[in-house]
LOLOVO-11423 format. One record per residue (C-alpha): residue in three letters; z, x negated, y negated; residue number from 1; chain. Coordinates in nm, 2 decimals. Layout:
// residues N
+-----+--------+--------+--------+-----+----+
!  aa !      Z !      X !      Y !   i ! ch !
+-----+--------+--------+--------+-----+----+
! ALA !      Z !      X !      Y ! NUM !  A !
...
+-----+--------+--------+--------+-----+----+
This chain:
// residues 107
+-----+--------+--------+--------+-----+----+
!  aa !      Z !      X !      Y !   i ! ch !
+-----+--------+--------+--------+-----+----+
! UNK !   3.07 ! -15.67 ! -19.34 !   1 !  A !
! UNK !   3.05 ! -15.33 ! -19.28 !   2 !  A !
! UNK !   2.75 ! -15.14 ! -19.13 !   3 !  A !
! UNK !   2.57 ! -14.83 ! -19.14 !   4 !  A !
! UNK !   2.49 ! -14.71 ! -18.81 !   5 !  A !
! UNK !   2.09 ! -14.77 ! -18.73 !   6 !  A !
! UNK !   1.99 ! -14.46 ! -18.60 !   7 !  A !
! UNK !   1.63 ! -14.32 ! -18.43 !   8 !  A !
! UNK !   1.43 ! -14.09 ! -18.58 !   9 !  A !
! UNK !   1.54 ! -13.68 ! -18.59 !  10 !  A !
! UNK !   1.70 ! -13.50 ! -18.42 !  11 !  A !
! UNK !   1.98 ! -13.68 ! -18.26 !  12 !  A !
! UNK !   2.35 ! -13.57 ! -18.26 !  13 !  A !
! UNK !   2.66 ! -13.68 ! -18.46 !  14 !  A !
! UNK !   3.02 ! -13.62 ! -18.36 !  15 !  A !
! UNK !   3.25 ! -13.63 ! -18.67 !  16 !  A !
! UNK !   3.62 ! -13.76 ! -18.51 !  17 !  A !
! UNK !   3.80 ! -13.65 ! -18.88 !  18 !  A !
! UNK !   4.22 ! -13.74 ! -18.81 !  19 !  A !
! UNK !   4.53 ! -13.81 ! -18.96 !  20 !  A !
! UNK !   4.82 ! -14.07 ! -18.79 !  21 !  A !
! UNK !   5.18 ! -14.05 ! -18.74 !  22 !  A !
! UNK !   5.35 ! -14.34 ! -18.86 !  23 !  A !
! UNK !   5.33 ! -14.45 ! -18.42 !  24 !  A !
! UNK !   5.12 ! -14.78 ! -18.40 !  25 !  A !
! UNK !   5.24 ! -14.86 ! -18.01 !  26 !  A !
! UNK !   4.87 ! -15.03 ! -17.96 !  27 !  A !
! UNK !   4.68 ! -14.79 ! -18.17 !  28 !  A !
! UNK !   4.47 ! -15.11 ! -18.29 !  29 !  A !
! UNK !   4.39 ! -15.26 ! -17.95 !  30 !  A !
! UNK !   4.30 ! -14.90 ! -17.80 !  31 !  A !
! UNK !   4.06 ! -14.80 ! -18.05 !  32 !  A !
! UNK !   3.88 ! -15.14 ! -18.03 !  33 !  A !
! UNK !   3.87 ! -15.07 ! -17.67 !  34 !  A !
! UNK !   3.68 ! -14.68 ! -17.74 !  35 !  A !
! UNK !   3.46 ! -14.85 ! -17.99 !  36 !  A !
! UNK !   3.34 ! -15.07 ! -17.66 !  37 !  A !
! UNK !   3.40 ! -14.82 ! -17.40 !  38 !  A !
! UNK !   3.13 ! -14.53 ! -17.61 !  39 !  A !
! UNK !   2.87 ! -14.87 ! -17.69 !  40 !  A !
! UNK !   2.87 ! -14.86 ! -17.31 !  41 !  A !
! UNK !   2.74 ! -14.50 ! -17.26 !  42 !  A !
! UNK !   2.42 ! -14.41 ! -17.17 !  43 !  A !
! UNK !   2.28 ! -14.20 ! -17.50 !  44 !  A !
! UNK !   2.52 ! -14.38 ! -17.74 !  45 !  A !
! UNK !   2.38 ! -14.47 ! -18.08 !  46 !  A !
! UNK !   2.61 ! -14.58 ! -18.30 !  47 !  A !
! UNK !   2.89 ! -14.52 ! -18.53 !  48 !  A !
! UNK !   3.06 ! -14.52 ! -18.88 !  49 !  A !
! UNK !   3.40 ! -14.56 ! -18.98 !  50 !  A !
! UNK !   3.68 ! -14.50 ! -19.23 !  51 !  A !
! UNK !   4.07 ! -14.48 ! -19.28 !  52 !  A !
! UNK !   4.26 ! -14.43 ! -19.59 !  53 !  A !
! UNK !   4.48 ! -14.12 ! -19.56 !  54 !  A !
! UNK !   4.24 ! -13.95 ! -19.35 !  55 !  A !
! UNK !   4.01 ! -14.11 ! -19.09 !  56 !  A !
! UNK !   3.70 ! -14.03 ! -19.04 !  57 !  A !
! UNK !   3.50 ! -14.20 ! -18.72 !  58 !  A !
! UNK !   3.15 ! -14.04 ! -18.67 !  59 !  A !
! UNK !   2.93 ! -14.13 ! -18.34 !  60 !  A !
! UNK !   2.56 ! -14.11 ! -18.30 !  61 !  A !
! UNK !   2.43 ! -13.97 ! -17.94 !  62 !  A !
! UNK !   2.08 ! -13.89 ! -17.79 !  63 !  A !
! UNK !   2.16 ! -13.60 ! -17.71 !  64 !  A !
! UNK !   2.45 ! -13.35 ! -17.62 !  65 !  A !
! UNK !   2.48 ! -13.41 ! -17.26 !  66 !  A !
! UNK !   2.58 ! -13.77 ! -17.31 !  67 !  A !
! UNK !   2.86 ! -13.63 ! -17.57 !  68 !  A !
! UNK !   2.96 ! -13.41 ! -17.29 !  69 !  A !
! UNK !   2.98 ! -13.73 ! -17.05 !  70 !  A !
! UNK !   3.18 ! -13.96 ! -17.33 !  71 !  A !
! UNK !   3.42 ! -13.60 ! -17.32 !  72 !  A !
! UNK !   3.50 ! -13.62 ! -16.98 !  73 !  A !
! UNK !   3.46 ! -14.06 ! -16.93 !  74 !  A !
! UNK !   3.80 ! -14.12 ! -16.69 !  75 !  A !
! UNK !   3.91 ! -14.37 ! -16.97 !  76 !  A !
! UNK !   3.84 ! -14.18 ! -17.28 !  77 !  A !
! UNK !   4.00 ! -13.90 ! -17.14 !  78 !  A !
! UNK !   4.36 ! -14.10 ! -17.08 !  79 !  A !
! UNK !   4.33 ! -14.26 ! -17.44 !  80 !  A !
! UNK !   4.28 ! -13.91 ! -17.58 !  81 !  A !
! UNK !   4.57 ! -13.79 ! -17.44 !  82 !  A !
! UNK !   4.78 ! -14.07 ! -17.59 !  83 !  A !
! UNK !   4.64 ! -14.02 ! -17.92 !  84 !  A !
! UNK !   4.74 ! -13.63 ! -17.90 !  85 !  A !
! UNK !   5.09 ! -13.72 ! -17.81 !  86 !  A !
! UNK !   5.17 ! -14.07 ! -18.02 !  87 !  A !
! UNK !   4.89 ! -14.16 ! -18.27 !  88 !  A !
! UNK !   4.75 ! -13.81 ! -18.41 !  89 !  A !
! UNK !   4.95 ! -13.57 ! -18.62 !  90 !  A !
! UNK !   4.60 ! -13.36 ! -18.65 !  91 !  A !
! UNK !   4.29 ! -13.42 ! -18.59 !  92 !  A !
! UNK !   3.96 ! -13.26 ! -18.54 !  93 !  A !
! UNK !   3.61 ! -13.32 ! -18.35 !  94 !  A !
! UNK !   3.30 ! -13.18 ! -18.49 !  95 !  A !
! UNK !   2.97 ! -13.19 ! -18.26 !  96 !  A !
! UNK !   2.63 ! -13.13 ! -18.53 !  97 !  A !
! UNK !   2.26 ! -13.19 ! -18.46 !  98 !  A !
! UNK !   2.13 ! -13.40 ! -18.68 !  99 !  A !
! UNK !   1.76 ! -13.30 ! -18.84 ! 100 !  A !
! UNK !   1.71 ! -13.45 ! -19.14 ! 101 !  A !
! UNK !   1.81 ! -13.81 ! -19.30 ! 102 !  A !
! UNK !   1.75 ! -14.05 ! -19.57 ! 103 !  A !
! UNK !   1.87 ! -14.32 ! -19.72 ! 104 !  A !
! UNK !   1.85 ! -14.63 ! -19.99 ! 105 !  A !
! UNK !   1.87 ! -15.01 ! -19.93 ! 106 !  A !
! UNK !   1.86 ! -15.28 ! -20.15 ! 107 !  A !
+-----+--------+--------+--------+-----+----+
């Protein structure tokens, strides 16, 4: 089933991951299982959404900006990064916004 991330209330901070692939898998599945656990385990981490049909779109809830900067510069995050630049990723780009207002509808 898929999930909508559960969030606090305003303001908190979304990063918007928005990419498109090369045809490369070479582990692609296993390593972004492995971010999705790696970011749960930072300190500030919220949540997060995702989507893939042509373009992917993968966006991450934070507390706050300083633990975005600390999931930037995470030893492991950083090495996976790099791979995705030079095998998985034709393009992609990140997107840091401050989130201030939300609603929503649930049946």
């Amino acid at each position: 089933m898929t999930m909508i991330a559960k969030t606090p209330k305003v303001p908190y901070y979304a990063v918007v991951f928005t990419s498109i692939r090369t045809s490369e898998e070479d582990n692609y599945d296993e390593m972004s299982d492995k971010m999705v656990q790696l970011a749960k385990e930072q300190d500030g981490f919220l949540g997060m959404e995702s989507a893939r049909n042509e373009v992917g779109i993968t966006v991450s809830y934070w507390d706050n900006l300083e633990a975005i900067k600390k999931w930037k510069y995470n030893m492991e995050h950083i090495v996976i990064r790099e791979k995705g630049r030079s095998t998985w990723y034709q393009k992609f780009k990140v997107r840091i916004c401050k989130v201030e207002r939300e609603y929503g509808f649930e049946k």
